[in-house]
C-alpha positions in Angstrom: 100.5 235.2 54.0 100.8 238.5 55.5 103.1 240.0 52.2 101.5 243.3 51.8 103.5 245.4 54.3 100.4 247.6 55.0 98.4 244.6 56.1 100.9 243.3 58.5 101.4 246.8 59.8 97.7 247.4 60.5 97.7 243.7 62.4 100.9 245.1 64.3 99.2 248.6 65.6 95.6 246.2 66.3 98.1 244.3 68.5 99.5 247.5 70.0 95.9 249.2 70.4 94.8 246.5 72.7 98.2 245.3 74.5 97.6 249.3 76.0 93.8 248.3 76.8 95.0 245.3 79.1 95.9 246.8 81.9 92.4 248.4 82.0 91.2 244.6 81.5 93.0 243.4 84.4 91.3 245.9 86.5 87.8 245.2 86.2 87.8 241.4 84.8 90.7 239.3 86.6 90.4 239.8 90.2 91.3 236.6 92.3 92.3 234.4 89.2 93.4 231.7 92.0 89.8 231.3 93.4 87.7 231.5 90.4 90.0 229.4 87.8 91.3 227.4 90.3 94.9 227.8 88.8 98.3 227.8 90.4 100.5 229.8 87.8 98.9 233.0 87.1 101.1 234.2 85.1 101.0 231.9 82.1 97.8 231.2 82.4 96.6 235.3 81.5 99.9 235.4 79.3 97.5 232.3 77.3 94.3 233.7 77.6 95.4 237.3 76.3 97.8 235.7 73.3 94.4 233.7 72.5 92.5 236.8 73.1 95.1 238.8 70.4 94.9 236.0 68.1 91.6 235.6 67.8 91.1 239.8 67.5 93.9 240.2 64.7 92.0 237.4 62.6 88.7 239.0 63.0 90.4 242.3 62.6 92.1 240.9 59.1 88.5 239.5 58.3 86.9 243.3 58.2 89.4 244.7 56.8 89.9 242.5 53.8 86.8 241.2 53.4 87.6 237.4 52.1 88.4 234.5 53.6 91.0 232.9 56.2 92.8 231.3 52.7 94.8 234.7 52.5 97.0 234.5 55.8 98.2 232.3 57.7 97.3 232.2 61.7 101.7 231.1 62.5 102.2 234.5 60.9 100.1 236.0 63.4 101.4 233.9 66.3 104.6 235.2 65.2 103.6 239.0 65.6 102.1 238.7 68.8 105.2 236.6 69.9 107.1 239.5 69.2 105.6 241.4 72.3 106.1 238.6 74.3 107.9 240.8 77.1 105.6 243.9 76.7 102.6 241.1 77.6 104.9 239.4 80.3 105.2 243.0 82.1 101.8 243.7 81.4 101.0 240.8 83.7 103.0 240.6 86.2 102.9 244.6 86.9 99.3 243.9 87.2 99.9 240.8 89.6 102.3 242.5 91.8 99.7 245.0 93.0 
């Protein structure tokens, strides 16, 4: 569990750090997500992709910086922090999509 407030802190600024590097992202990966992916929602399927991409980053992130093993927090905790900027992500997205 993420108890030591310093921890989950440093997990929430990672999260912040790269929700500002998206946009960037968008730019010069996801062009014509329709033809290459062959998917019909947009939308949730890079809202997915960059909660996996979050996810995956604020585990390897906790890995470095504590040095030990996945036993010491739990990956719902870290859902639950990116969950939180849910709507930051959405806008990120769709601002992105609208262009």
């Amino acid at each position: 569990m993420l108890t030591n407030s310093s921890i989950r802190k440093s997990v929430e600024e990672y999260i912040k750090l790269r929700l500002r590097e998206i946009p960037l992202e968008l730019e010069n990966s996801f062009f014509k997500i329709k033809q290459i992916w062959k998917c019909e929602n947009e939308i949730d399927f890079l809202y997915g992709y960059y909660v996996g991409k979050l996810e995956e980053g604020a585990i390897h992130y906790l890995l470095k910086a504590k040095r030990s093993s996945t036993d010491d927090f739990d990956s719902f905790e870290i859902r639950g922090i990116i969950e939180t900027y849910r709507k930051q992500l959405y806008d990120i997205i769709t601002k992105f999509l609208s262009k």
